[in-house]
C-alpha positions as CSV (number, residue, x, y, z in Angstrom):
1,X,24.4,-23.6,-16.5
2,X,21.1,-23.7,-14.4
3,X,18.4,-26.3,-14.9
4,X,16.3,-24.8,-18.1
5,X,12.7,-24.1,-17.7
6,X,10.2,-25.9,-20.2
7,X,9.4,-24.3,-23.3
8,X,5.8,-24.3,-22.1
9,X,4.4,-22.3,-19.4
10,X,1.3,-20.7,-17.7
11,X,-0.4,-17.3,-17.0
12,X,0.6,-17.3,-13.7
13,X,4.4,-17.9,-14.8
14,X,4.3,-15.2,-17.2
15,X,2.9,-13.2,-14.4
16,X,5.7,-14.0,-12.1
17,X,8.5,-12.9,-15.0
18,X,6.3,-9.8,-14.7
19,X,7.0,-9.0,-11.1
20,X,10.4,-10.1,-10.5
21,X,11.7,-8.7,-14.0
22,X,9.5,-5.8,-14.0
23,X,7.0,-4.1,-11.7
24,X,3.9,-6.3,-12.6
25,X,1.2,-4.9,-14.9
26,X,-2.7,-5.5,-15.6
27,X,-4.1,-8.8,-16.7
28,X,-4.5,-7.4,-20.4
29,X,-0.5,-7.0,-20.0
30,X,0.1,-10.6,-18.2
31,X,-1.9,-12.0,-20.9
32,X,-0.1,-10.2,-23.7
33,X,3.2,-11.5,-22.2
34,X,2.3,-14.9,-21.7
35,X,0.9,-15.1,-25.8
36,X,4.9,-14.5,-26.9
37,X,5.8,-17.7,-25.0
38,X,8.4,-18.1,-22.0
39,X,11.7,-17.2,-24.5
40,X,10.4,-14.8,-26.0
41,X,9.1,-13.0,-23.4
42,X,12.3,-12.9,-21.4
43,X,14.2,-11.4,-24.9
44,X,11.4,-8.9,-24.8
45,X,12.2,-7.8,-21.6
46,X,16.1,-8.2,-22.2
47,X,16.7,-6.2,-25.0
48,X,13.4,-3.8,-25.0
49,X,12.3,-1.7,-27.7
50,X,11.8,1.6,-26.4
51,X,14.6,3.7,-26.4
52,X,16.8,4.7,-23.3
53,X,15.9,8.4,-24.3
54,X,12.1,7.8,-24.3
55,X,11.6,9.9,-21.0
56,X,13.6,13.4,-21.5
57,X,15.1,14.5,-18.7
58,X,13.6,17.7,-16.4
59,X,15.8,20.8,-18.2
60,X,18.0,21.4,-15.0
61,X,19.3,17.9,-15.7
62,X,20.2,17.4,-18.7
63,X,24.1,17.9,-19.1
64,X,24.3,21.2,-20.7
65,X,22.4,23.0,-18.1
66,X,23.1,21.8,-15.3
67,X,26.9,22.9,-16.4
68,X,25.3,26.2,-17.0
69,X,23.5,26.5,-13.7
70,X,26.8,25.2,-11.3
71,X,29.0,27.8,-13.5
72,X,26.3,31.0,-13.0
73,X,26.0,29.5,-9.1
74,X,29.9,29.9,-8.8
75,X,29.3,33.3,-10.1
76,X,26.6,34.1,-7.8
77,X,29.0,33.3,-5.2
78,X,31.9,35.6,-6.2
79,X,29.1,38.3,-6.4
80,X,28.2,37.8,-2.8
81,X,32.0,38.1,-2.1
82,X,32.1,41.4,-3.7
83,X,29.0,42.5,-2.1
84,X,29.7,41.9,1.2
85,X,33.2,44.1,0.9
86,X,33.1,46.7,3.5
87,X,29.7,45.3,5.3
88,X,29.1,44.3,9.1
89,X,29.7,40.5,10.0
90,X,26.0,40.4,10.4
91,X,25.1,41.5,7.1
92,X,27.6,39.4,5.9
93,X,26.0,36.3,7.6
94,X,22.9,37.1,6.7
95,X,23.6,37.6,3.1
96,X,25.1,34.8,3.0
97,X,22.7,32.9,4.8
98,X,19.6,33.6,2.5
99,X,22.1,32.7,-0.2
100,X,23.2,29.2,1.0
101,X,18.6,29.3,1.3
102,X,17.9,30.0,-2.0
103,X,20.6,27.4,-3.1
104,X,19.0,24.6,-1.0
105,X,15.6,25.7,-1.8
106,X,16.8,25.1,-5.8
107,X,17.8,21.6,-4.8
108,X,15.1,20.3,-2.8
109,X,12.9,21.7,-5.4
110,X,15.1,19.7,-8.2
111,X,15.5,16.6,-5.8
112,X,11.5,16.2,-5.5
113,X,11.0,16.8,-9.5
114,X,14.0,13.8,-10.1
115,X,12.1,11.4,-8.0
116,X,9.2,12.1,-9.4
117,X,10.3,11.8,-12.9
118,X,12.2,8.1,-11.9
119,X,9.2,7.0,-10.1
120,X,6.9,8.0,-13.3
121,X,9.4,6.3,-15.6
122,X,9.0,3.0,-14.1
123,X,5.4,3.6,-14.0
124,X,5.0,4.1,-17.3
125,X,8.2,2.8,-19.2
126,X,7.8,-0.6,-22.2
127,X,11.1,-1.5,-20.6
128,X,10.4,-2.5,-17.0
129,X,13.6,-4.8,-16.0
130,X,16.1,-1.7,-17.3
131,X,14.4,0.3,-14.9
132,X,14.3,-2.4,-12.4
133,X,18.0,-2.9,-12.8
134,X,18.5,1.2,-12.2
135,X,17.3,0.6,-9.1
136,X,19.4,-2.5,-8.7
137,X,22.7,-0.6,-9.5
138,X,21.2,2.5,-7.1
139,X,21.5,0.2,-4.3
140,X,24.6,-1.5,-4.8
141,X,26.7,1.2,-6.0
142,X,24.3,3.8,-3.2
143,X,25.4,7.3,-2.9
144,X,22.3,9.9,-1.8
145,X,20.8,13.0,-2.1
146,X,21.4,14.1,1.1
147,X,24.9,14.2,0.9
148,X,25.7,15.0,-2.8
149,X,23.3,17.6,-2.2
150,X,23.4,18.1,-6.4
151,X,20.7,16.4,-7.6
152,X,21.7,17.0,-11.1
153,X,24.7,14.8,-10.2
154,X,22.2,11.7,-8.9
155,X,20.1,12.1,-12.1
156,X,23.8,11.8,-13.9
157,X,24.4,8.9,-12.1
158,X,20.9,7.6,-12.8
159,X,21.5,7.8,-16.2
160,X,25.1,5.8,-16.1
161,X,22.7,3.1,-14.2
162,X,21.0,3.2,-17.4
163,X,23.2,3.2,-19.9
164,X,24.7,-0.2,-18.4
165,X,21.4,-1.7,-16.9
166,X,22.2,-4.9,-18.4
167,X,25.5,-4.4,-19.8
168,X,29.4,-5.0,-18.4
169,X,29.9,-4.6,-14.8
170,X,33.2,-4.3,-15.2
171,X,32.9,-1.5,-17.5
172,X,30.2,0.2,-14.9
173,X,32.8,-0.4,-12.4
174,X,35.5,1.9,-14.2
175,X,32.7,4.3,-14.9
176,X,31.4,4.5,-11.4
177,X,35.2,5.5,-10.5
178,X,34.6,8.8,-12.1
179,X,31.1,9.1,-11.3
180,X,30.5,12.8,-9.5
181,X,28.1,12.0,-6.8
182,X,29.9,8.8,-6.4
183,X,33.0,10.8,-5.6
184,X,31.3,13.9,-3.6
185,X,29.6,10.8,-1.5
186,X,32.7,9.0,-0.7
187,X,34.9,11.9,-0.6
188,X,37.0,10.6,-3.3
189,X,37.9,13.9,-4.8
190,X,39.9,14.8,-1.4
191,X,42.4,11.8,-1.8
192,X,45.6,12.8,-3.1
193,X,49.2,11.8,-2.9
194,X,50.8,11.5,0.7
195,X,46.6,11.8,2.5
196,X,44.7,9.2,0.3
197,X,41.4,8.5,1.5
198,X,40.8,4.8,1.6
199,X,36.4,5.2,1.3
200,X,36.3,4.6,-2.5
201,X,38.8,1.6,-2.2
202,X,37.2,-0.1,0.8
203,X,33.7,-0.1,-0.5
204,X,34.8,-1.2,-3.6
205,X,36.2,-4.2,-2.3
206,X,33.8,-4.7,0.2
207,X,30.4,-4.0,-1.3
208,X,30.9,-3.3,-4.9
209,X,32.9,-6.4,-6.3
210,X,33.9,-8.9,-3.7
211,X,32.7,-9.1,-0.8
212,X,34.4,-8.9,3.3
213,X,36.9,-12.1,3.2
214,X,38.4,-11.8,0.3
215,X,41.0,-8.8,1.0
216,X,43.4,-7.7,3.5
217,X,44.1,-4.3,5.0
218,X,47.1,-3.8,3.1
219,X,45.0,-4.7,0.1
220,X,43.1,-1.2,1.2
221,X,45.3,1.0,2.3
222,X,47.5,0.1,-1.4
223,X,44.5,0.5,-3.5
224,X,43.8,3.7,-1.5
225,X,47.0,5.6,-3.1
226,X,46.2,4.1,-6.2
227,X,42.8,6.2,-6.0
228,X,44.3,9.4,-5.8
229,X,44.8,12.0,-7.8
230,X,41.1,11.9,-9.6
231,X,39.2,15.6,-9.2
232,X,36.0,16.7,-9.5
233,X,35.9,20.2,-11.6
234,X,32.6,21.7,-9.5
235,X,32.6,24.2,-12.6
236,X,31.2,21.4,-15.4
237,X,30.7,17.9,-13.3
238,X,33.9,16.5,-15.2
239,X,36.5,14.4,-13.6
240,X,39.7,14.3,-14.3
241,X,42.7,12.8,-12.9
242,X,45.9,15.4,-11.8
243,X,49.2,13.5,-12.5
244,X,50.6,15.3,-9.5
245,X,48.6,14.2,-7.4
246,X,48.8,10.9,-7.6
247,X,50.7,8.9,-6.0
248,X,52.4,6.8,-8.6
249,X,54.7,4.3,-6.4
250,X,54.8,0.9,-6.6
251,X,52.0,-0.9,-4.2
252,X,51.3,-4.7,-3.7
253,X,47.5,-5.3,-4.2
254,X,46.4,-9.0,-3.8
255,X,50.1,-10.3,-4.0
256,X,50.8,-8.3,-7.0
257,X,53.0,-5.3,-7.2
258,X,52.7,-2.4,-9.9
259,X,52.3,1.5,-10.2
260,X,48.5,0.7,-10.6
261,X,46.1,4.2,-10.5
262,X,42.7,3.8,-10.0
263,X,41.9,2.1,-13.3
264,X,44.9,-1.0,-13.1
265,X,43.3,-1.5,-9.7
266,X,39.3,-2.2,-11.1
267,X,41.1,-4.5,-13.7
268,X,43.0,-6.3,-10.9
269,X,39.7,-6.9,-9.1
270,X,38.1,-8.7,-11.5
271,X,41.4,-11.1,-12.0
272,X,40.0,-12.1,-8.4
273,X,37.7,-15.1,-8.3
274,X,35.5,-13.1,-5.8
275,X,34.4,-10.5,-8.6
276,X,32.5,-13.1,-10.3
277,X,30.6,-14.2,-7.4
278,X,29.4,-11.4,-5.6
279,X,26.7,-9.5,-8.6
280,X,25.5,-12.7,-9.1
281,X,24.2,-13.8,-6.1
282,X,23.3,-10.4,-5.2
283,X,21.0,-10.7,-8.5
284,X,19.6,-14.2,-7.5
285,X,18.4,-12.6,-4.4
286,X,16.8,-9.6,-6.1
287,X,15.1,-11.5,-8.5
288,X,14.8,-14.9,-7.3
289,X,14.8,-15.4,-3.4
290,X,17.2,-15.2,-0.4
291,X,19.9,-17.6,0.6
292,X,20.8,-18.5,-2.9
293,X,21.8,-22.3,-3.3
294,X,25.6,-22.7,-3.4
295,X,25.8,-24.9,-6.9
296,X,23.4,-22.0,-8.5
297,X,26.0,-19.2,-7.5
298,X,29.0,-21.5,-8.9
299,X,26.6,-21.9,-12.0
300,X,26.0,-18.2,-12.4
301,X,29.6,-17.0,-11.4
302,X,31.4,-19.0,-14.1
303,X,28.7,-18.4,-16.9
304,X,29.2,-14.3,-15.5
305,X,33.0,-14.8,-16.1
306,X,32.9,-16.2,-19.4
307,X,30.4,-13.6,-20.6
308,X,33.3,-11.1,-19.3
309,X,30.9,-9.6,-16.8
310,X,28.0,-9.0,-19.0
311,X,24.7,-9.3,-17.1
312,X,22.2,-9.6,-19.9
313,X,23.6,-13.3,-20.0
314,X,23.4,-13.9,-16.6
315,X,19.4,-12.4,-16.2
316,X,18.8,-14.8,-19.4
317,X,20.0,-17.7,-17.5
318,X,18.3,-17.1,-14.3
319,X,14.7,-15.9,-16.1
320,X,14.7,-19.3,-18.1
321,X,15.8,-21.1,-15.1
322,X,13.6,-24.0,-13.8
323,X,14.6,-22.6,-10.5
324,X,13.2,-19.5,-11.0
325,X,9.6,-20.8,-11.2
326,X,9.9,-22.7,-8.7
327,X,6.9,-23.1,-6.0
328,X,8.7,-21.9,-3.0
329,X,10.0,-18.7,-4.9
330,X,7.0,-17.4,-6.9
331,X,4.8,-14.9,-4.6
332,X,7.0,-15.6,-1.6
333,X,9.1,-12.6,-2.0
334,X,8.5,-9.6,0.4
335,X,8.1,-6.3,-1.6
336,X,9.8,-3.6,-1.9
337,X,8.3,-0.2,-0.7
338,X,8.7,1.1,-4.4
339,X,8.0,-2.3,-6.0
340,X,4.7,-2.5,-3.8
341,X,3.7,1.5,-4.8
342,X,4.6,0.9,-8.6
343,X,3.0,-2.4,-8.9
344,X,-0.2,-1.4,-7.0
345,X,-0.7,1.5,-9.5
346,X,0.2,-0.8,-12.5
347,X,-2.4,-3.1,-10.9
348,X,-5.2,-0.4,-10.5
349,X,-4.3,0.9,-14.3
350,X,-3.2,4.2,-12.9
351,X,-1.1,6.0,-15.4
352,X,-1.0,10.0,-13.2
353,X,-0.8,9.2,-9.5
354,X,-1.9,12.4,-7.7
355,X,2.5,14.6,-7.4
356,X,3.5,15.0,-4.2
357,X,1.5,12.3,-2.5
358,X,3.7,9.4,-4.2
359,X,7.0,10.5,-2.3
360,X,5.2,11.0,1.1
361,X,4.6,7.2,0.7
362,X,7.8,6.3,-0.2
363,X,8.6,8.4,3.2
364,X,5.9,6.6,5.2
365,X,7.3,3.1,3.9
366,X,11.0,3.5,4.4
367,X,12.0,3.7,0.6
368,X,13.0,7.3,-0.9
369,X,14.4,6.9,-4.4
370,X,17.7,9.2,-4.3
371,X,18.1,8.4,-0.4
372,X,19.4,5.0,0.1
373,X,20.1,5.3,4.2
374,X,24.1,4.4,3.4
375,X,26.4,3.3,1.8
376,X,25.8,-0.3,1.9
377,X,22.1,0.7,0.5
378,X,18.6,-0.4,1.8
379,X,18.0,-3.7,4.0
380,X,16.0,-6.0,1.9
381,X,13.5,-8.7,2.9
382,X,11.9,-8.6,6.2
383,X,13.5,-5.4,6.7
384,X,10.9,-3.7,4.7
385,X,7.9,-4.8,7.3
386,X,6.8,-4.0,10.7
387,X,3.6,-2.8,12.6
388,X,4.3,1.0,11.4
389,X,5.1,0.0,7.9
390,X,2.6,-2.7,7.2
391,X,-0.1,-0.3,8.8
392,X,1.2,2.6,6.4
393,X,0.9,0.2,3.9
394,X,-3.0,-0.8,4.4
395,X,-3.0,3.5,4.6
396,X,-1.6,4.1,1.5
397,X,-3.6,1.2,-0.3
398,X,-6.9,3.2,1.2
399,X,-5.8,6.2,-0.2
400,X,-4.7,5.3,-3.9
401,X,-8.7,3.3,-4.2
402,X,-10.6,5.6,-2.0
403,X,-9.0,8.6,-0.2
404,X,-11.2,11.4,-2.2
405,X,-14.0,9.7,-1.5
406,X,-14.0,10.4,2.1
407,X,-10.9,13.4,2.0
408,X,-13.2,16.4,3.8
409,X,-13.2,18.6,0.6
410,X,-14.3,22.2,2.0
411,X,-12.3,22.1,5.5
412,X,-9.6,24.6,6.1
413,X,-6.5,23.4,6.0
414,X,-5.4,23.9,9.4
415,X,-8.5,22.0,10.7
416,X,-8.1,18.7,8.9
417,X,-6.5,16.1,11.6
418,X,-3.7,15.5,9.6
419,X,-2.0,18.7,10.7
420,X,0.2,19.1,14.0
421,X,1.6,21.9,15.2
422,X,3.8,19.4,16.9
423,X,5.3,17.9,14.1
424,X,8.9,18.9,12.4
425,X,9.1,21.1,9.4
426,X,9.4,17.7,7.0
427,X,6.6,16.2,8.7
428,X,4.5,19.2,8.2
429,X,5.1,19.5,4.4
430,X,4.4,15.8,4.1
431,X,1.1,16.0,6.0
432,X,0.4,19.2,3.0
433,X,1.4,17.1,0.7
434,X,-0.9,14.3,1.7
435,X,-4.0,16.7,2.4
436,X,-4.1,18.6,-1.9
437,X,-3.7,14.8,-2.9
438,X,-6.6,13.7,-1.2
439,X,-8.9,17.0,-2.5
440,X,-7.8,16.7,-5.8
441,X,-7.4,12.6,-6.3
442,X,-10.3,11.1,-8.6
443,X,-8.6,7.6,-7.7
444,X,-9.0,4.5,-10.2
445,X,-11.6,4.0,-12.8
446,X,-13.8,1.3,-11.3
447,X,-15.9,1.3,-14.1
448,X,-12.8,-1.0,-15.8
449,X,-11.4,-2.4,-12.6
450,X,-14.8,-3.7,-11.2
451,X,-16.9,-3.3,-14.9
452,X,-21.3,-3.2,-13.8
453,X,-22.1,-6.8,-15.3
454,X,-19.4,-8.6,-12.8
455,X,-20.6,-6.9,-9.6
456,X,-24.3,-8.2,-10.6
457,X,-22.2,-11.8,-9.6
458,X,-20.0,-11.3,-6.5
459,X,-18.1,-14.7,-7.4
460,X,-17.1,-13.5,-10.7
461,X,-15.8,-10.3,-9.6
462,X,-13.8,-11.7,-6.6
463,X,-12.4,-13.7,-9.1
464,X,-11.3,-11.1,-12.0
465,X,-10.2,-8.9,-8.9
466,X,-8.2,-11.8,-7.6
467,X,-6.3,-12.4,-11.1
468,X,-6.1,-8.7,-11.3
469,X,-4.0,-8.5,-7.7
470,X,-2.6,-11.8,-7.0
471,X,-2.2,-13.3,-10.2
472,X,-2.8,-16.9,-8.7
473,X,-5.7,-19.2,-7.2
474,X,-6.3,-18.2,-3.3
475,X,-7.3,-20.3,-0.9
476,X,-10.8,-21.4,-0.2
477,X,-11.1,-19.6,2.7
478,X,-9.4,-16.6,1.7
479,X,-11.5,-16.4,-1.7
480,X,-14.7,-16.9,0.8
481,X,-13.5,-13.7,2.5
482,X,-13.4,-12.0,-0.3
483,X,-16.5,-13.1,-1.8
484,X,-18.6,-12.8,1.2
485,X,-17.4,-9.3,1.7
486,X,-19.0,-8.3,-1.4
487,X,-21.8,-10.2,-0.9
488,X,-22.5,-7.7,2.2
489,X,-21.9,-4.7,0.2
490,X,-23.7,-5.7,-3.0
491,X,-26.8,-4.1,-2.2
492,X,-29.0,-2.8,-4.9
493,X,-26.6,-1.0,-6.6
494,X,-22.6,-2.1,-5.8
495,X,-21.2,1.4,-6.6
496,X,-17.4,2.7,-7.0
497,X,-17.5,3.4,-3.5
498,X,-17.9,-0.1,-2.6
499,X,-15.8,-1.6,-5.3
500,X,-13.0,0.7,-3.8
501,X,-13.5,-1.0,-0.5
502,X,-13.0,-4.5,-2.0
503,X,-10.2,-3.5,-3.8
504,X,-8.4,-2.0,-0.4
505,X,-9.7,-4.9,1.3
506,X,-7.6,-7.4,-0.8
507,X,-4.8,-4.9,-1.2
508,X,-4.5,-4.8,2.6
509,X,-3.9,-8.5,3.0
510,X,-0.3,-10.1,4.3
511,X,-0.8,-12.2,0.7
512,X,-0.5,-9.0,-1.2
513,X,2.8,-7.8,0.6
514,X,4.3,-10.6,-1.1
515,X,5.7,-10.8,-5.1
């Protein structure tokens, strides 16, 4: 067991379960977190009240129609078939051509409403650290978009995540098995007796359980024919697995021999010492900090074994930790591009970020939800910042507290700078994108933010402001930045404009990029 935290604890504590657990939130929520005291404020977060159903699903995702929609696609298909009896080859291209467009048109059209709807959820869910865990389970178990190409499948998926944010990861292990996108992105549905395909079974050693050391080759290329045989029915997004083709022969997997299929081999896994050790440290670095001690890991791997793999235990243990509120963890943890976008807007009390602008950020910072770049997922840490992305950050922090205040409202759109006939089709509709969400974007409500009797005292303000972002004392010379700053732009009147400036002034800092 880790070293308890005290029962007692401070504001800026609570905040920091806030941020790591969840996605931040406004003082009014800090404070309302802090008032249940340290325990229960972790069970709160833990076992939430709001429903796993509380956001329904876009109507081309839910089950029932998307089984529909693949079923009248297949049929759209054999029509085309039909149709293109006794035609040219170049009608027949380019029927089938516009087609295979209308098809892709479909999906990128579903793909940009999914992300949406994810991103919104975490926005606006009363059950942060389930959602913070989907994107947990997103990364480690990554398949994308861009190869699954169904994004009913990912929002399947996405749901699964759900379902076992917190629960058994060795039951989310046998599920992920017969996942659809999981198969379509590692090609698992074309492994069958006498050609298996060894993806699924390397990655689940390697990345998903246990980590490079700690199996052979032969451990692989077994496992592999134990993974065949299990089919993806295009027709209704089931998976089944076909008898006969399977290869049920005895293998020797870890020194053990049996007629395991893919199942026996998941339950062999976690008889391995490794399978304890791998979720947990991975969850000590998303939550807590990087290089994880070696006694905490021990700690958390044999309380994770004798909870038989059930994470809600282990996320109790490491939020009640002393460790976890440690100085040299809290605010020292680089953001993520989706933690930084969904905390900023929590921050700024925006509930309806202007649609179609929020995954062009997620573009401009390297973060797409749906697209991890492979299958080993995104690169944490300093991987998230450079010069482009920290610049695209400050961008993006203008934007969301000022861009319609300066956005010019009546030009044409092929006059505004934004546009280039230079750039690439997905460069052009992002720049579009970017250009309606700066016409239309009202931007926060600096009457609350920045309320008129704190800007008459620019100390005061700096200081609410500086709870409201940062959630802990600044230094003195960075809090004389800040105040001198609005000092300059008091004025006779400090307006919105100028209490949008202040805010994108703090938000821009290197302190900010950190949680």
């Amino acid at each position: 067991m880790l070293q308890a935290a005290p029962d007692e604890w401070t504001l800026f504590e609570a905040a920091h379960l806030l941020r790591r657990a969840g996605f931040g939130g406004s003082p009014d929520e800090v404070k309302s977190l802090h008032a249940l005291g340290r325990h229960r404020a972790v069970e709160s977060l833990l076992v939430p009240a709001e429903p796993a159903d509380a956001f329904p699903l876009p109507a081309w995702a839910n089950r029932e129609q998307a089984v529909a929609d693949m079923r009248a696609r297949l049929q759209e298909m054999q029509q085309t078939r039909r149709t293109t009896r006794g035609m040219s080859p170049e009608q027949v291209d380019r029927l089938r051509r516009e087609s295979r467009q209308k098809e892709q048109l479909a999906n990128r059209r579903n793909g940009l409403e999914g992300q949406d709807w994810w991103f919104r959820r975490m926005l606006s869910t009363q059950a942060p650290l389930r959602e913070k865990m989907v994107l947990f389970w997103h990364d480690h178990f990554a398949s994308s978009l861009q190869k699954v190409r169904q994004p009913a499948l990912m929002m399947i998926q996405n749901e699964l995540f759900r379902q076992h944010a917190t629960g058994s990861f060795k039951e989310l292990t046998h599920a992920i098995l017969k996942d659809p996108a999981m198969m379509l992105y590692l090609d698992a549905q074309n492994s069958r007796k006498g050609k298996p395909n060894e993806n699924f079974a390397r990655e689940l050693m390697e990345l998903f359980t246990m980590g490079e050391g700690h199996y052979s080759e032969r451990d692989i290329k077994e496992a592999a024919r134990a993974f065949t045989g299990y089919q993806l029915n295009r027709l209704n997004g089931s998976v089944t697995h076909a008898p006969n083709q399977w290869d049920d022969g005895e293998k020797l997997i870890f020194g053990t021999k049996g007629r395991f299929d893919g199942g026996g081999v998941i339950d062999l896994i976690f008889e391995q010492s490794a399978a304890s050790e791998l979720v947990p440290r991975k969850l000590w670095e998303y939550f807590v900090a990087e290089n994880p001690p070696t006694e905490g890991v021990a700690a958390l791997a044999k309380s994770f074994r004798e909870s038989e793999f059930r994470v809600e235990p282990l996320l109790r243990e490491i939020f009640l930790s002393q460790a976890f509120y440690a100085e040299k963890v809290v605010r020292n943890q680089i953001k993520s591009p989706v933690q930084y976008l969904v905390q900023m807007l929590k921050e700024l009390e925006i509930a309806n970020p202007p649609r179609g602008y929020i995954q062009s950020a997620q573009q401009q910072l390297g973060q797409v939800l749906f697209m991890p770049p492979n299958v080993a997922g995104w690169d944490w840490g300093k991987a998230w910042i450079n010069t482009n992305t920290l610049l695209s950050r400050y961008n993006v922090a203008g934007f969301i507290t000022k861009g319609s205040q300066e956005a010019p409202k009546d030009a044409p759109l092929d006059e505004v700078p934004m546009m280039d006939m230079t750039m690439d089709r997905r460069e052009t509709r992002r720049a579009g994108a970017m250009q309606f969400a700066e016409r239309a974007w009202a931007g926060p409500d600096f009457e609350k933010i920045a309320p008129r009797p704190l800007r008459e005292d620019p100390e005061k303000l700096v200081d609410a402001l500086v709870f409201r972002f940062f959630q802990a004392p600044l230094g003195k010379k960075e809090r004389g930045t800040f105040i001198e700053y609005a000092i300059s732009k008091k004025g006779v009147v400090f307006t919105n404009k100028e209490a949008g400036e202040l805010c994108h002034l703090m938000l821009s800092t290197p302190h900010y990029q950190l949680a």
